[in-house]
C-alpha positions as CSV (number, residue, x, y, z in Angstrom):
1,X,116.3,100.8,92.8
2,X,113.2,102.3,91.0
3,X,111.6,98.7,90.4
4,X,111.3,98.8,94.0
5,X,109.9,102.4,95.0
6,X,106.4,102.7,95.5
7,X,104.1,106.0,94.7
8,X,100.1,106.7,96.0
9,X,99.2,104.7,93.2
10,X,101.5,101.6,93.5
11,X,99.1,98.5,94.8
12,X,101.2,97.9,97.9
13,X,98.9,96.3,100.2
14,X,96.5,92.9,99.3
15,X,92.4,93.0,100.5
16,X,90.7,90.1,100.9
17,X,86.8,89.9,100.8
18,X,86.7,88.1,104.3
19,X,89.3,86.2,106.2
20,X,88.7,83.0,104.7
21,X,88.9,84.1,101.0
22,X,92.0,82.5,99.4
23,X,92.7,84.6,96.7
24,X,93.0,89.0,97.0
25,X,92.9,92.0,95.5
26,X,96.4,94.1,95.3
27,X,95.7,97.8,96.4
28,X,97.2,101.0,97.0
29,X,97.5,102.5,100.2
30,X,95.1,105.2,99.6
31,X,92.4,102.8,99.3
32,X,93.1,101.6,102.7
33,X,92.8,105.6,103.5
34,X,89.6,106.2,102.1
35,X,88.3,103.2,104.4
36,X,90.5,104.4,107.1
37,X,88.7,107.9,106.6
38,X,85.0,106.7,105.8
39,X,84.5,103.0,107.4
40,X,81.6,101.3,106.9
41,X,79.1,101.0,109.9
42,X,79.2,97.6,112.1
43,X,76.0,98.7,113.6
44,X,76.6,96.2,116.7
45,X,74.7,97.9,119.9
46,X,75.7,94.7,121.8
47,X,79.7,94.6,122.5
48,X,79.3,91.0,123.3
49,X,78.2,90.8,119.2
50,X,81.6,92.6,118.4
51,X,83.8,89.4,117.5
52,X,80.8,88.0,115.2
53,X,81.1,90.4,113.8
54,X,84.4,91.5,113.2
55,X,84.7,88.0,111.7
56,X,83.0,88.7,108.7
57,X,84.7,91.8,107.7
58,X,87.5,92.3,104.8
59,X,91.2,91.1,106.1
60,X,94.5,93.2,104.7
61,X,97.8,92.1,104.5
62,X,101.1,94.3,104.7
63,X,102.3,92.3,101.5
64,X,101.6,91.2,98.2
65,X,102.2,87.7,97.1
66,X,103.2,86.3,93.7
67,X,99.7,84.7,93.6
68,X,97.8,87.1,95.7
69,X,97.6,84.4,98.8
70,X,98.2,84.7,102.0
71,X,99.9,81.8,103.0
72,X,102.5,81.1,104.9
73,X,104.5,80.0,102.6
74,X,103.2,82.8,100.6
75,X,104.4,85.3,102.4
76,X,107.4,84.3,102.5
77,X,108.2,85.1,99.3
78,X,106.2,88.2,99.7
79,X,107.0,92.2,98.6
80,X,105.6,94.0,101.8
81,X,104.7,97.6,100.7
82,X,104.1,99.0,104.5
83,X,104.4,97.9,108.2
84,X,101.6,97.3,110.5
85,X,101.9,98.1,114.5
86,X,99.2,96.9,116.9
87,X,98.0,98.0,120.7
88,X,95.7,96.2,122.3
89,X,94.5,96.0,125.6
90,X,96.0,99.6,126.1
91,X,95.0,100.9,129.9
92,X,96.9,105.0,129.1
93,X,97.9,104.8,125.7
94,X,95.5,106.0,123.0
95,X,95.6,106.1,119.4
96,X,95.9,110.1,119.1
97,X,98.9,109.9,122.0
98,X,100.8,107.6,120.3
99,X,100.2,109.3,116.4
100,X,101.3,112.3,118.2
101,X,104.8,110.3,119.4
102,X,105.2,108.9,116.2
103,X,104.9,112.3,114.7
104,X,106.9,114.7,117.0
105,X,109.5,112.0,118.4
106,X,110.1,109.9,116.0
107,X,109.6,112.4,113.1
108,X,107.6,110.1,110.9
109,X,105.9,111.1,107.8
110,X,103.0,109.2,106.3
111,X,100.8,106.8,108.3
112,X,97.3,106.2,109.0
113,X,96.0,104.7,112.5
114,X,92.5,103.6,113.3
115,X,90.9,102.4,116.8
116,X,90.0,98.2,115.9
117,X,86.8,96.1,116.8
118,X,88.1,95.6,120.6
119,X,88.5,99.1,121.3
120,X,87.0,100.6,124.6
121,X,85.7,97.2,125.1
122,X,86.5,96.2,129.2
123,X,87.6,99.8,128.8
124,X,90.5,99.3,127.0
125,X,92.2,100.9,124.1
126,X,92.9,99.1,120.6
127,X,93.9,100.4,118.0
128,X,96.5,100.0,115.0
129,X,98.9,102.1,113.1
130,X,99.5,101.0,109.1
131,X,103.3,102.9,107.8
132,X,103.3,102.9,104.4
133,X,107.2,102.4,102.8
134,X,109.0,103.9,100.3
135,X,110.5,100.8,98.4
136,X,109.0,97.2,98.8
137,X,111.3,95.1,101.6
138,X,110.8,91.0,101.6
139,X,110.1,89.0,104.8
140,X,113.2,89.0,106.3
141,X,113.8,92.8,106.3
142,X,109.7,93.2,107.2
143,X,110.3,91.2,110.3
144,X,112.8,92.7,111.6
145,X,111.9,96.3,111.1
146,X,108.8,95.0,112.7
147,X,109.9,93.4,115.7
148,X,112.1,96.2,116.4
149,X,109.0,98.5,115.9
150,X,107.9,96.5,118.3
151,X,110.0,97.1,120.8
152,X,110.7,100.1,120.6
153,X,107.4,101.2,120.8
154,X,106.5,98.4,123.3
155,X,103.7,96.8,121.7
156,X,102.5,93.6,120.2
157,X,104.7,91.3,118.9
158,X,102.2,89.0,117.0
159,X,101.5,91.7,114.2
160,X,105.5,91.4,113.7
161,X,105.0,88.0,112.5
162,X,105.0,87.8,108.4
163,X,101.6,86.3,107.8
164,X,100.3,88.9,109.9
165,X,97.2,90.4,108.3
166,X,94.7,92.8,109.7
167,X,90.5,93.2,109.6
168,X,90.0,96.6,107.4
169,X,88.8,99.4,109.6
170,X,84.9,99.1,110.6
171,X,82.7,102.1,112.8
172,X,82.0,99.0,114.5
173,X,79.6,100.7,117.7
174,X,76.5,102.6,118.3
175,X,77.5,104.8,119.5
176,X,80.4,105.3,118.0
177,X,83.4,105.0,119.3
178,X,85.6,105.1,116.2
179,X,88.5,107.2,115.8
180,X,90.9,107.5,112.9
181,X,94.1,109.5,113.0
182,X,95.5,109.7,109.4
183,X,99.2,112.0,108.5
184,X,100.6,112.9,105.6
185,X,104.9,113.2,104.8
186,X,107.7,111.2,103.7
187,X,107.2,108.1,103.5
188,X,109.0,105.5,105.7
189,X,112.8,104.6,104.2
190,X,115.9,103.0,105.2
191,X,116.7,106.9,105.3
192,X,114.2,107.6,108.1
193,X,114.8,107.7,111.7
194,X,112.3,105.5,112.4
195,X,114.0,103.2,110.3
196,X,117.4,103.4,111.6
197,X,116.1,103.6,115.0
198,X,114.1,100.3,114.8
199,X,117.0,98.1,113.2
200,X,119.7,99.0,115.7
């Protein structure tokens, strides 16, 4: 019911200070929006630098733990307030192709995508779409509408998995090669499509 639904201001999503800090910070999705829409610079000239990089920034997870951990066991018992879809290694697709599918084919509402740390890196796309939901699901239901995300869009599995989190976005080049795609509608629902599309 209404315990569950989640507004703009709801702290859906958990940010952690680096990858190896125990303990995060619940947020709202528009937080992740404002670093979607202004990143902070990675400044890296040399690609080969990238993962160093990369390494130190802040991590996200799709879910918010009773003790703010990200655990495994943690996230387990987990509310996860939005779902997280990865490309990588991506030789045609490109983040404004895909946002466009997502839009016009599968009719979705709010989401934000950004291009990651690998992008045009070996000349290949990366990038990562974050779908914020309207009610809080647990583990079980995340990894299913996950996976079937998954496969229906034919991407990476391994951000299906619960424990799944995800480096904030970073303008990680100079030059830059950042791009940010970032819509605004209903928000993902057991109503939606997408939904219904990804659980069959």
């Amino acid at each position: 019911g209404a315990m569950n639904s989640i507004s703009s201001t709801t702290p859906s999503l958990c940010l952690y200070d680096t990858h190896t800090q125990t303990t995060g910070t619940a947020i709202a999705y528009q937080k992740l929006l404002n670093c979607v829409s202004k990143p902070p610079q990675g400044n890296v000239t040399d690609p080969t630098q990238v993962k160093a990089r990369k390494s130190t920034l802040p991590l996200v997870t799709p879910f918010i733990s009773a003790d703010l951990a990200k655990t495994k066991e943690a996230a387990l018992g987990a509310r996860y307030g939005a779902l997280v879809i990865d490309f990588d290694n991506e030789q045609e697709r490109t983040l404004t192709g895909m946002a466009a599918i997502l839009k016009n084919t599968y009719h979705l509402g709010e989401f934000c995508g950004f291009t990651t740390s690998s992008h045009t890196l070996d000349g290949l796309n990366a990038f990562k779409f974050v779908i914020p939901l309207a009610t809080f699901c647990d583990a079980h239901q995340y990894s299913a509408l996950a996976e079937g995300l998954c496969l229906l869009l034919g991407t990476d599995l391994a951000q299906a998995r619960k424990t799944q989190g995800f480096y904030a976005p970073c303008d990680m080049l100079t030059p830059s090669v950042y791009e940010k795609v970032i819509n605004h509608g209903e928000l993902l629902s057991p109503d939606s499509e997408l939904w219904k599309d990804a659980i069959e």
